[in-house]
Every structure is written in C-alpha cells, then in structure tokens.
C-alpha positions in Angstrom: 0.0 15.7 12.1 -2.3 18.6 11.1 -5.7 18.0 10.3 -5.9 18.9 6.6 -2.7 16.8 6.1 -4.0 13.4 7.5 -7.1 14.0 5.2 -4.9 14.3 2.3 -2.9 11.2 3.2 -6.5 9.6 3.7 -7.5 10.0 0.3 -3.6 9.4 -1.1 -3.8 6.1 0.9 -7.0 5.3 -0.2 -6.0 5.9 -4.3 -2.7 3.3 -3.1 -4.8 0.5 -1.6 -6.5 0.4 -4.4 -4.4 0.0 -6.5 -2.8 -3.1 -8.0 -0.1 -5.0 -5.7 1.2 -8.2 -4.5 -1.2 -8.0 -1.1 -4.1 -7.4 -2.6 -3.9 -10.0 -5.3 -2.9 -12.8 -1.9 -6.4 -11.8 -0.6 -8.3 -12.0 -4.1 -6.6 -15.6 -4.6 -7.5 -16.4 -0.6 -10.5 -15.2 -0.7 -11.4 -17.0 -3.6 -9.5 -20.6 -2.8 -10.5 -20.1 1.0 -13.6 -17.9 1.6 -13.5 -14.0 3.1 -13.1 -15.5 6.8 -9.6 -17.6 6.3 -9.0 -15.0 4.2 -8.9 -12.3 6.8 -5.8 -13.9 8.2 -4.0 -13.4 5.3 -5.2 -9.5 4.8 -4.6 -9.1 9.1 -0.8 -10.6 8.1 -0.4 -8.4 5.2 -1.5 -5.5 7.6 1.1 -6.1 10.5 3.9 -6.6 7.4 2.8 -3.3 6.4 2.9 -1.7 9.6 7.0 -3.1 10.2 7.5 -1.6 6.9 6.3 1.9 7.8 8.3 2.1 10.9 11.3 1.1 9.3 10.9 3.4 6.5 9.7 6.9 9.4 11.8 5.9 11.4 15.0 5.7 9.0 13.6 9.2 7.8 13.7 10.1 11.5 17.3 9.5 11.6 18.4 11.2 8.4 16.3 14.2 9.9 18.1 14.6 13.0 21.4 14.6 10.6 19.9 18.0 8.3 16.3 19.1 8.0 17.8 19.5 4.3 17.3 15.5 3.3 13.9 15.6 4.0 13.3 18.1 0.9 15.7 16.1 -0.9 13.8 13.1 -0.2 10.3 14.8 -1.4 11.4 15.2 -4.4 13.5 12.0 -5.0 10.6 10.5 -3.7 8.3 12.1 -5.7 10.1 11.2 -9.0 10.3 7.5 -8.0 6.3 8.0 -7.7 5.6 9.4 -10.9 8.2 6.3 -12.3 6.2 3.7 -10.1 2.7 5.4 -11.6 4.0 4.9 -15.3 5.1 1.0 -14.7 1.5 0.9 -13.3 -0.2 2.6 -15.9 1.6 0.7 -18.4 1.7 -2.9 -16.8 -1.1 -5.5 -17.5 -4.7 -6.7 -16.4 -4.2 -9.0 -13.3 -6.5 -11.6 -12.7 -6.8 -15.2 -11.4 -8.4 -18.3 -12.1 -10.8 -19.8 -9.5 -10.2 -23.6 -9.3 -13.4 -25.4 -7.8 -11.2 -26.3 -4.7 -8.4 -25.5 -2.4 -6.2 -27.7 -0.2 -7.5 -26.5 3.6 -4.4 -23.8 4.9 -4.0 -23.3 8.8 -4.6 -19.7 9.4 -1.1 -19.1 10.8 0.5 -20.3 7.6 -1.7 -17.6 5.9 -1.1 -14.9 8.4 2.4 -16.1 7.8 2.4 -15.3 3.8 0.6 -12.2 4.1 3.0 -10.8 6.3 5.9 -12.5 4.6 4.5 -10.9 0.9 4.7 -7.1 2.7 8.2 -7.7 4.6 9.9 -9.6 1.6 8.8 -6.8 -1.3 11.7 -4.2 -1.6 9.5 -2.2 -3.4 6.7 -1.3 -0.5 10.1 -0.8 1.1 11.0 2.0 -1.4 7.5 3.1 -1.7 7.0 4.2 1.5 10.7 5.7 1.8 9.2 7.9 -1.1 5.6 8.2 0.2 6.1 8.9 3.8 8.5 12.0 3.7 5.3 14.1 2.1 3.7 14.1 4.8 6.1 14.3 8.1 6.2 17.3 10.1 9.4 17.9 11.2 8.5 20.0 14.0 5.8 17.2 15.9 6.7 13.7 17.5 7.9 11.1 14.5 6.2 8.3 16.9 3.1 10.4 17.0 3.0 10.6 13.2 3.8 6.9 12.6 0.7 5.5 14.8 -1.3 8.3 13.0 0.1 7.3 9.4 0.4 3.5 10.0 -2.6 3.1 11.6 -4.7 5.1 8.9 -3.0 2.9 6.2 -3.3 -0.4 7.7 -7.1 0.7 8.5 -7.8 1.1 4.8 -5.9 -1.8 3.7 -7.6 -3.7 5.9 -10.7 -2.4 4.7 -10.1 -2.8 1.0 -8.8 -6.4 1.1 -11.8 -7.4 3.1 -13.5 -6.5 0.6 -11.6 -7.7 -2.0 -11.5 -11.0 -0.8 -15.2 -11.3 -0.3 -15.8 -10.1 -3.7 -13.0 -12.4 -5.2 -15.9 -14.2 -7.7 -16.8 -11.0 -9.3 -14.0 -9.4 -9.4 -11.6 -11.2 -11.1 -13.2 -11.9 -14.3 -14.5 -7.9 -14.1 -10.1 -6.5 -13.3 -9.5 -9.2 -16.6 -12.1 -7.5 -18.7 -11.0 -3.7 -17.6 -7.7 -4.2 -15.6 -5.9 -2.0 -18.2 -8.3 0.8 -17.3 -7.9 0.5 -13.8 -4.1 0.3 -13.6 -4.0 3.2 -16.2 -6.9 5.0 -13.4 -4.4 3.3 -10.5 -1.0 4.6 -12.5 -2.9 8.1 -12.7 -3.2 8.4 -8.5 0.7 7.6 -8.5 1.8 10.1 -10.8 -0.3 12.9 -9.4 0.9 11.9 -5.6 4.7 11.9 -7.3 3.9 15.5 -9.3 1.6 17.5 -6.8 2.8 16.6 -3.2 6.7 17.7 -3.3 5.4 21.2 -4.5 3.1 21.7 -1.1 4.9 24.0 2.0 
C-alpha cells in the first residue's frame, strides 16, 4: 500500500471508529457497568471480531479479482453507493445513550471478550461495510496479505484506541452523545457520505 493511501485510510478509519455502532456502544455500557480495565476485554474482543471480518471481506475481494480486475471498479462504486446510503441512515438515525445503573453483576473477562467478538462476527452489516470500504483502497498490483495486515492492523489499532477511551470516559459521555447525539451522527453520517461520494472517483 502506497504511502499517501494508508494516510487516507488513516483518517477514513479514524472518521468510522468514531462513529456510532454496535462495538462502541458494548464498550460505553462495559466501561460504565464494569470500569475501563474489564472493559478492555470486551474492546480487545471486538478488535479480533473485526480483524476475521476484514480478512473475510479482502480476501473474498481477492478472489473476485483474480476472476476480472473489472469487479473491483464495479465494487468501488457499488460500494461507494452503499456508503453514501449507510451515511444517510446515520445522519438521520437517533441520539444513543445509556443509563448507568449504580451496579453491575461481576462478568468473567472471557464471557466479555466473548460478546465483543460475538457483536463484530454476528453484525452482517460490518460485513457489508467493509465489502464496500475495503475495495477503495486495494492495490491490485501489491500482495492482498500485505494490504490486509497493513489495513486490519491500522483499523483494529484505532478501534482499539477509540473504545479505550470511550469506555473510560463512559460517565461523561453518555449524558453529553444524549444531549448532542443528533449532531454527532449527522457530523458521523457526513464522514460516510463523503468516503461513499469522493473515494470511487480517485485513480
């Protein structure tokens, strides 16, 4: 993966972990119920689900590559129409927001490990996301196994990173995504439909 290219998927993946999603609300309610440090086992399952879900997704792209270098402009631009759709459900869809009871029931860290990965494999959409994300930025000429440790490696970094702190924030930031979630999915919907728009048009 060129240089330039990774640092756009940086700041793409950066806009999408921020942005509203089953994950990140696990490890606001953890982190809450639980504290940031059982929380990480959730956000470090979440990761790994996210990392299966990549390779399935490149390397099905990898597949339909070797068949016709053709499908992977077709998938650009499929792809970037389901991400302009995805941004408008965002941009339209409600505040999220959870409320803190005073106490949890203590979880083993494997069972949370367990539903962070499970909410990552079980979601057809991250599925479908990715099938629509990923082809943006594949090279067809460089290694596909290169490009997925580079790609999944740089998104589970940042997820990691964003759910860490999501989870130790949990106490603030739920009552502040209630009081302004609208913006933020509207500012979240926004980094979708540019992604979807702008990226199919590059070489």
């Amino acid at each position: 993966m060129a240089f330039h290219t990774w640092l756009v998927y940086l700041l793409a993946a950066i806009g999408l972990s921020l942005s509203p999603g089953p994950n990140g609300l696990l490890a606001l309610t953890h982190g809450a119920l639980h504290g940031r440090r059982k929380a990480l086992y959730t956000i470090f399952g979440g990761a790994f689900g996210f990392i299966a879900v990549i390779a399935l997704s490149m390397f099905g792209i990898g597949a339909l590559l070797q068949a016709s270098l053709v499908w992977l402009t077709v998938m650009k631009w499929v792809g970037g129409a389901y991400l302009v759709w995805l941004g408008i459900q965002v941009w339209r869809s409600p505040p999220i927001g959870i409320e803190v009871r005073d106490s949890a029931e203590p979880r083993a860290g494997r069972s949370l490990f367990r539903q962070g990965a499970l909410s990552a494999l079980t979601n057809p959409k991250a599925l479908l996301f990715f099938a629509a994300f990923l082809p943006q930025f594949i090279d067809p000429a460089r290694s596909l196994f290169v490009q997925f440790v580079v790609m999944a490696g740089t998104f589970a970094a940042i997820e990691i990173a964003t759910e860490v702190f999501i989870a130790s924030m949990a106490h603030r930031i739920s009552p502040w995504l209630r009081r302004v979630g609208r913006r933020f999915n509207q500012a979240c919907g926004g980094v979708f439909i540019a992604i979807g728009a702008a990226l199919p048009l590059r070489g």
